[in-house]
DRENPA-3360 file (N, C-alpha, C; in nm, 2 decimals, always signed):
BEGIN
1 = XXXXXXXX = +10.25/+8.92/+9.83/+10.29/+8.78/+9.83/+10.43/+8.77/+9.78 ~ +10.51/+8.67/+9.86/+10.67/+8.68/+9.82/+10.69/+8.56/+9.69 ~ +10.73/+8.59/+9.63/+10.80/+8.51/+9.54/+10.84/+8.37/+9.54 ~ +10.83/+8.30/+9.69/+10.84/+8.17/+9.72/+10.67/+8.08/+9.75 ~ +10.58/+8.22/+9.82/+10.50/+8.17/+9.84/+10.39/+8.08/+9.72 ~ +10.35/+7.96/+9.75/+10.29/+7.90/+9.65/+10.19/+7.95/+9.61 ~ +10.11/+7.94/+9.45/+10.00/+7.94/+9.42/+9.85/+7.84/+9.50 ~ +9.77/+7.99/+9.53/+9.66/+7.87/+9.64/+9.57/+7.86/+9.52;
9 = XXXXXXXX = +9.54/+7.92/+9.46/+9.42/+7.96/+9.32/+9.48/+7.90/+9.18 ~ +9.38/+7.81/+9.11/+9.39/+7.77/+8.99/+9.26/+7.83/+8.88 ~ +9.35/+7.91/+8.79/+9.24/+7.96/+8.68/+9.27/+7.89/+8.50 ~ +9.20/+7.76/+8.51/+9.23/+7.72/+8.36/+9.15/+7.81/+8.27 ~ +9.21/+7.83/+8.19/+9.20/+7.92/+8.06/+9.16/+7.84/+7.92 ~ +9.02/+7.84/+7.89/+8.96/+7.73/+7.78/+9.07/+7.80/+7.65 ~ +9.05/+7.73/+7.50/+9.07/+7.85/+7.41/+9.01/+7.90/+7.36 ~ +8.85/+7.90/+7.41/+8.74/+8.02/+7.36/+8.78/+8.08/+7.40;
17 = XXXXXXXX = +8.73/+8.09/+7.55/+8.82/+8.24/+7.66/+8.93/+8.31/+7.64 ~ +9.04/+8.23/+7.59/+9.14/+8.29/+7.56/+9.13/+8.39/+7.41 ~ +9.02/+8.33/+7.30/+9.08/+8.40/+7.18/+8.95/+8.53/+7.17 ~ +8.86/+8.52/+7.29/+8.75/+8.60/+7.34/+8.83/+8.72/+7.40 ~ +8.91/+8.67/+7.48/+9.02/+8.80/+7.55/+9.09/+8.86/+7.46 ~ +9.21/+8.81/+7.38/+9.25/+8.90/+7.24/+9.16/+8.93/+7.18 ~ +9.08/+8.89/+7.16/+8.98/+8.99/+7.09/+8.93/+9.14/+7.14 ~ +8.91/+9.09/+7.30/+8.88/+9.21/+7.37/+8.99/+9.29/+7.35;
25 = XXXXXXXX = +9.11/+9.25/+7.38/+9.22/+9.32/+7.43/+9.28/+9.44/+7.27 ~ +9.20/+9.34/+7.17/+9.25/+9.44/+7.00/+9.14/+9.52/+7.01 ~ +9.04/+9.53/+7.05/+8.92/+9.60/+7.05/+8.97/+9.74/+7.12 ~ +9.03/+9.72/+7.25/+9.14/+9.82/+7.30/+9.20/+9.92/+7.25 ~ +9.31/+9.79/+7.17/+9.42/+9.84/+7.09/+9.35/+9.94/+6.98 ~ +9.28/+9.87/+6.94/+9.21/+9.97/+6.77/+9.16/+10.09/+6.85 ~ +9.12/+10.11/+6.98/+9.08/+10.20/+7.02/+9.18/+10.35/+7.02 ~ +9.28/+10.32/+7.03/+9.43/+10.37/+7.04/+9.51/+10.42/+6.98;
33 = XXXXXXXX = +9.49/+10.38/+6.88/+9.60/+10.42/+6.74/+9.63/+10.32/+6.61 ~ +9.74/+10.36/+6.52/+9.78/+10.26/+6.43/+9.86/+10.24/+6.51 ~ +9.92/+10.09/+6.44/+10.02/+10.03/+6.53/+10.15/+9.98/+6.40 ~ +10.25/+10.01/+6.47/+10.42/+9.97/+6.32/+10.41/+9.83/+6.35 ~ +10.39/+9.77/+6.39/+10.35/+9.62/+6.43/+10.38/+9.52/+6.60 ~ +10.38/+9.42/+6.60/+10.35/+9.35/+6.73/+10.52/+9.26/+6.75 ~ +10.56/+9.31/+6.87/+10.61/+9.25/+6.92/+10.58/+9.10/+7.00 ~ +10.56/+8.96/+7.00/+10.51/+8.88/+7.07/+10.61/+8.84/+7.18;
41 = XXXXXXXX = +10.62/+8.80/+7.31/+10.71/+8.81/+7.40/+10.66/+8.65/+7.39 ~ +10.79/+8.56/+7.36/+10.77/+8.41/+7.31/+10.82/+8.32/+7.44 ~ +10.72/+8.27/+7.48/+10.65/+8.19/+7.40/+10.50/+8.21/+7.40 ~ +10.46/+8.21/+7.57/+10.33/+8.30/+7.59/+10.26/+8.40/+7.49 ~ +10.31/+8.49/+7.45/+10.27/+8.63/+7.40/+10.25/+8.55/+7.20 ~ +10.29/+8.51/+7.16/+10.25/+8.41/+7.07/+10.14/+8.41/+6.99 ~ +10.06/+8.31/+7.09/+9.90/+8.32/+7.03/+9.82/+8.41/+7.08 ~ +9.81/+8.50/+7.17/+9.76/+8.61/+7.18/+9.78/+8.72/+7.08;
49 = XXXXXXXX = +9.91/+8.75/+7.02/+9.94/+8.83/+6.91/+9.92/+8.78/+6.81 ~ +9.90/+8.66/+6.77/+9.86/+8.63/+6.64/+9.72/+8.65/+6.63 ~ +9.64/+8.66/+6.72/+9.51/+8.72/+6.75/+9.48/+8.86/+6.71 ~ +9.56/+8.95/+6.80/+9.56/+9.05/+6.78/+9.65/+9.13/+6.64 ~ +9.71/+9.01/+6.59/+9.76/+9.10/+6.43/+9.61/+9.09/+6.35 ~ +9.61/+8.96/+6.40/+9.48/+8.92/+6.22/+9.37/+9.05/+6.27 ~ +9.30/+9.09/+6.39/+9.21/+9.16/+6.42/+9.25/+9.28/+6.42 ~ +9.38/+9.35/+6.38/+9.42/+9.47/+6.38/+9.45/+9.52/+6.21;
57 = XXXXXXXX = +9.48/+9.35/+6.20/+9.53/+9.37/+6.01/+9.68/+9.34/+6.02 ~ +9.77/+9.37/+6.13/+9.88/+9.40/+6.14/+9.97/+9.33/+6.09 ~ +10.05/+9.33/+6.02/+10.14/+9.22/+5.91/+10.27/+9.18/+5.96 ~ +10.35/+9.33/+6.03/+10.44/+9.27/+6.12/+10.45/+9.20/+6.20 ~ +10.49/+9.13/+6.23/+10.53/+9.05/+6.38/+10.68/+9.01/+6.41 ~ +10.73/+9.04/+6.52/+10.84/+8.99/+6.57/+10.84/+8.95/+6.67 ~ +10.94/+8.88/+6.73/+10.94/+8.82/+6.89/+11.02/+8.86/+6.92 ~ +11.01/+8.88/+7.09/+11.11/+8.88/+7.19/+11.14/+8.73/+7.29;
65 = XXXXXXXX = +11.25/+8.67/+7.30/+11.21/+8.57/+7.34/+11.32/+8.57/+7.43 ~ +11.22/+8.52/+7.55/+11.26/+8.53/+7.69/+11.23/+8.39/+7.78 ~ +11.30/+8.37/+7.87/+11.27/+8.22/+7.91/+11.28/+8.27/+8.08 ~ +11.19/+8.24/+8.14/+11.15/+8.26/+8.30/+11.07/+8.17/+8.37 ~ +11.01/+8.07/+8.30/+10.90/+7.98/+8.36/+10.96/+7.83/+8.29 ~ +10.91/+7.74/+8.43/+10.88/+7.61/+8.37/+10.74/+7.56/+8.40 ~ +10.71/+7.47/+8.42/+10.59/+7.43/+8.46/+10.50/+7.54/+8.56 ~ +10.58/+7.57/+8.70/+10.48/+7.62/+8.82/+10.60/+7.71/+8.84;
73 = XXXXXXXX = +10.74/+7.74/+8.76/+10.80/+7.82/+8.89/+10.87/+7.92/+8.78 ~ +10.87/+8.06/+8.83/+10.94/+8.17/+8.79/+11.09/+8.11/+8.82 ~ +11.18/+8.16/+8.71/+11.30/+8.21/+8.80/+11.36/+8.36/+8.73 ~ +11.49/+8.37/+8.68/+11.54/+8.43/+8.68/+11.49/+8.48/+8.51 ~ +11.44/+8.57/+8.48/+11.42/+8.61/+8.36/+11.55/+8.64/+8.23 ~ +11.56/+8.58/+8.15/+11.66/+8.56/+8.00/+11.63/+8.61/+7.92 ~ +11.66/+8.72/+7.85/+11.64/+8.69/+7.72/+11.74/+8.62/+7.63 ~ +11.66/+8.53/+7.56/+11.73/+8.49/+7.44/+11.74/+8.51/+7.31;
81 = XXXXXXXX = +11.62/+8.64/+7.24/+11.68/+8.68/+7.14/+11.64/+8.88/+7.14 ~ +11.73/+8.92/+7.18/+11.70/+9.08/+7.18/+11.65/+9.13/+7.03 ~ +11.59/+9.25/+7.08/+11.57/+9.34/+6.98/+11.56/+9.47/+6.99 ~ +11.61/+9.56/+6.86/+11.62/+9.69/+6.89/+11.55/+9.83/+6.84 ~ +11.67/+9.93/+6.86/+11.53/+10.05/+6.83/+11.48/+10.11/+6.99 ~ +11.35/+10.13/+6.99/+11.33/+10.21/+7.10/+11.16/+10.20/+7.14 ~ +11.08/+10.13/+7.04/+11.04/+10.07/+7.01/+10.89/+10.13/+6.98 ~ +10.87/+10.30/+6.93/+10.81/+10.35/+6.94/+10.69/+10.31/+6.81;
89 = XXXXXXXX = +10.57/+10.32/+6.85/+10.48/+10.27/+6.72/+10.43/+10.15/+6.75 ~ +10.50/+10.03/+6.80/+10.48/+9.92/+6.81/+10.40/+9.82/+6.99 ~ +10.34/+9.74/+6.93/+10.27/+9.66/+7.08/+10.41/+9.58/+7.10 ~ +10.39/+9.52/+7.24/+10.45/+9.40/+7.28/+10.32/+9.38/+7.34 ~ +10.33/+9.20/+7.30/+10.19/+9.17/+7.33/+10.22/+9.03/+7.37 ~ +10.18/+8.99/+7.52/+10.23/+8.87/+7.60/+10.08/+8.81/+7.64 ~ +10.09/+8.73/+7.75/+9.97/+8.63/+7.73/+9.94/+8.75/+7.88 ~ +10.05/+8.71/+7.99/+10.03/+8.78/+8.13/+10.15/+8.83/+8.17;
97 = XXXXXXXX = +10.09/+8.95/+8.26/+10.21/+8.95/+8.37/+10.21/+8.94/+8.48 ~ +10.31/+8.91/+8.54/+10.32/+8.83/+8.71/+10.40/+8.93/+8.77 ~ +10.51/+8.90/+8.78/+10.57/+9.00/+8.89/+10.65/+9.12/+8.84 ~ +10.62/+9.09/+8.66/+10.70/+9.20/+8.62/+10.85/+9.20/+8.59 ~ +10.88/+9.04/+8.56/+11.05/+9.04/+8.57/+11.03/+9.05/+8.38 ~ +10.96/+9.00/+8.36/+10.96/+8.98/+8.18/+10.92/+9.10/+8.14 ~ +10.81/+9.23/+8.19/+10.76/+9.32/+8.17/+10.85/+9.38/+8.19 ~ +10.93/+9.40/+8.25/+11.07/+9.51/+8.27/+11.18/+9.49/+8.17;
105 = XXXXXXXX = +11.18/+9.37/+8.14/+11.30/+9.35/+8.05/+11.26/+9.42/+7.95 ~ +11.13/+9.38/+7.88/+11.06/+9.45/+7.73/+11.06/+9.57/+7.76 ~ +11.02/+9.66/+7.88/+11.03/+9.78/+7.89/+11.19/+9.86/+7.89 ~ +11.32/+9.76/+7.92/+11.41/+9.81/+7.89/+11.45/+9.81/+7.77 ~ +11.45/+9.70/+7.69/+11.47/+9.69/+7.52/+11.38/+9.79/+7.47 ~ +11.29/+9.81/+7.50/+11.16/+9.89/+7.35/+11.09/+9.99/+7.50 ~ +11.13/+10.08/+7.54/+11.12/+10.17/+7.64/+11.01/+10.27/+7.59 ~ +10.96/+10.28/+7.44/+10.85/+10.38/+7.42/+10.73/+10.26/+7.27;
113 = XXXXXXXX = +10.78/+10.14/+7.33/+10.65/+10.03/+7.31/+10.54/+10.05/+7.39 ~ +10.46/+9.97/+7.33/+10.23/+9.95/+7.41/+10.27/+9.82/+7.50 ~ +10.30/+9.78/+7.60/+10.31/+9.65/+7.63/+10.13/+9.61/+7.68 ~ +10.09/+9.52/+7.61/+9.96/+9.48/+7.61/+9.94/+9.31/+7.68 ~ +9.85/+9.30/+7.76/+9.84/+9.20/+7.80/+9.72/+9.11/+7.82 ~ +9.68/+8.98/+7.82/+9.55/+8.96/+7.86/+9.54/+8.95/+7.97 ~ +9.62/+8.92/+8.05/+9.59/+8.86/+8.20/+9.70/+8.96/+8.24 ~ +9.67/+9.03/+8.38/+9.72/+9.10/+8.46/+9.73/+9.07/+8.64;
121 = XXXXXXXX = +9.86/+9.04/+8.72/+9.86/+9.06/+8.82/+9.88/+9.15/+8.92 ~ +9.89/+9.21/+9.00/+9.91/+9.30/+9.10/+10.01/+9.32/+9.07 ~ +10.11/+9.30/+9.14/+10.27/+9.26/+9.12/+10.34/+9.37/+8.98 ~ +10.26/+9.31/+8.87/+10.31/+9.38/+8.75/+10.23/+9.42/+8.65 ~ +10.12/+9.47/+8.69/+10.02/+9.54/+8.67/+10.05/+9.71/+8.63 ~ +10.10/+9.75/+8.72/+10.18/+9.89/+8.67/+10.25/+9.91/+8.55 ~ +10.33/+9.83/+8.48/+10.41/+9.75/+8.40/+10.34/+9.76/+8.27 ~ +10.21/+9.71/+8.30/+10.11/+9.72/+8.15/+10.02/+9.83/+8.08;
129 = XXXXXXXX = +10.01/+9.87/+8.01/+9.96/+10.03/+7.90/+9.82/+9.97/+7.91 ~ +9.80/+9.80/+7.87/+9.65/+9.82/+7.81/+9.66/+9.65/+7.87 ~ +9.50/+9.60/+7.94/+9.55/+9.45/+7.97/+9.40/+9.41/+7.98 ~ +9.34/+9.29/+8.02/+9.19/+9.28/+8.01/+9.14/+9.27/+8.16 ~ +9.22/+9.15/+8.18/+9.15/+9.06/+8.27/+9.24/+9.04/+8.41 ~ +9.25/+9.11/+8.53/+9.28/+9.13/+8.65/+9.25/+9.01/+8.75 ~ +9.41/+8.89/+8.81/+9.34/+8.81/+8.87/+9.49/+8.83/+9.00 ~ +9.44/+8.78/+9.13/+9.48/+8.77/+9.23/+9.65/+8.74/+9.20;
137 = XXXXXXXX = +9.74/+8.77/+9.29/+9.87/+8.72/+9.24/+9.92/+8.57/+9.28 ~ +9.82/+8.49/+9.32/+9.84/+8.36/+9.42/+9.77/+8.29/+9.34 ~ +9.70/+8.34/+9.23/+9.68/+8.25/+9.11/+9.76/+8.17/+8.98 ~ +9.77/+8.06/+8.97/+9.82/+8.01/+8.89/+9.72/+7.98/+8.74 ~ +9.76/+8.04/+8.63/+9.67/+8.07/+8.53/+9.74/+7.96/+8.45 ~ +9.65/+7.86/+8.42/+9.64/+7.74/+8.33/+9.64/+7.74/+8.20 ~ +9.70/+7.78/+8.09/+9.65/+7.82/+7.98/+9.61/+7.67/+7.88 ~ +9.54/+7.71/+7.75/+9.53/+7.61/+7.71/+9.65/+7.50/+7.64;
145 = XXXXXXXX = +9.72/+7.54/+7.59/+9.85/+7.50/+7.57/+9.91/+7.44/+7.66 ~ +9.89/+7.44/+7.76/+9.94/+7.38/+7.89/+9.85/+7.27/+7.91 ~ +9.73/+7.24/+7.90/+9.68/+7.18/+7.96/+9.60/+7.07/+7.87 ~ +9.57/+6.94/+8.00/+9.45/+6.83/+7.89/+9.28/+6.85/+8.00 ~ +9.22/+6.81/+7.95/+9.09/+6.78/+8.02/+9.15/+6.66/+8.09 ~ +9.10/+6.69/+8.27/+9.08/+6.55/+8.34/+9.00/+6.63/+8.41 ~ +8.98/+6.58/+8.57/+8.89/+6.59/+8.69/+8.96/+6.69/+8.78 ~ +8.86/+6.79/+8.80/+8.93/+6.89/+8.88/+8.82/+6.89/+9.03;
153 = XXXXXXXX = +8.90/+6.85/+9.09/+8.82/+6.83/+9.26/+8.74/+7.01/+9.29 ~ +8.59/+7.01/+9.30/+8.55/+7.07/+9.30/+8.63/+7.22/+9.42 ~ +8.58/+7.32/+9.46/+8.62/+7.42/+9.55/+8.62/+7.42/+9.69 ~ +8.51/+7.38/+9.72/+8.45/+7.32/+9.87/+8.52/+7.20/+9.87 ~ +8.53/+7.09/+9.83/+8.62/+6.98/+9.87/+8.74/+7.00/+9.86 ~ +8.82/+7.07/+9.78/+8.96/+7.13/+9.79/+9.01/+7.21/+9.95 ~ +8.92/+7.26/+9.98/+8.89/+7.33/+10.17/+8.95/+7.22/+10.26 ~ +8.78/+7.15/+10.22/+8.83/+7.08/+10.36/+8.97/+6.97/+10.38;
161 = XXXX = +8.96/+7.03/+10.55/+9.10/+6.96/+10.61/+9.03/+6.85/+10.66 ~ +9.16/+6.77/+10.64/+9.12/+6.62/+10.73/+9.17/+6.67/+10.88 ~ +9.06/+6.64/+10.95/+9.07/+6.65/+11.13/+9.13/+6.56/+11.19 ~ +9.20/+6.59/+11.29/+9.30/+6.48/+11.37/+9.22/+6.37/+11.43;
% end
């Protein structure tokens, strides 16, 4: 899928589901090793890692904070606050990865970090050590933070075309 093409698939993300997944995703991690502490890749990677400290114990935390999204559209990946070292010992721990522009950066700053993730795409999937949950790359993932409760037009009505 290229980079312009739109999202056809919507996956809202409750915040049970979501603190059900870090949970899963520490469950992983403990499986793994000790950890020098959690990198959170901000803003996304956030409440996922504050998940995964309290369930690991992990007391560190720091961010990396990088800016690539607004509402629906990737662009050009920033970081705005680096950090250094090499990053060995430690998670980076984000919400998802997409095409890997954000997962490359963290892999260039902290090159012998865990980059952990709950949601994984194709695209940037290679990119991740440890992730839960594998969705299509043409999905657009809703998280709770993003979102209010309204009406979502069922799946089969969303299909049909109006005929000439």
């Amino acid at each position: 899928m290229s980079e312009t093409a739109p999202f056809s698939k919507n996956f809202p993300v409750s915040w049970e589901e979501l603190h059900r997944h870090a949970k899963a995703l520490s469950w992983r991690l403990a499986d793994i090793g000790e950890w020098k502490g959690i990198v959170a890749i901000a803003r996304g990677g956030l409440v996922p890692a504050a998940i995964v400290a309290r369930e690991l114990d992990i007391r560190l935390v720091d961010t990396m904070c990088v800016a690539s999204y607004d509402h629906q559209n990737q662009g050009e990946a920033r970081i705005l606050k680096p950090l250094e070292g090499d990053g060995e010992g430690w998670l980076i721990i984000d919400d998802l990865v997409d095409t890997g522009k954000t997962a490359r950066l963290a892999r260039d700053m902290l090159p012998r970090a865990h980059l952990a993730t709950i949601y994984a795409k194709p695209e940037g999937r290679p990119l991740v050590d440890t992730f839960v949950t594998e969705v299509s790359q043409d999905t657009w993932i809703f998280f709770p933070w993003d979102i209010e409760p309204q009406y979502s037009v069922p799946i089969a009505e969303s299909r049909l075309k109006p005929t000439p």
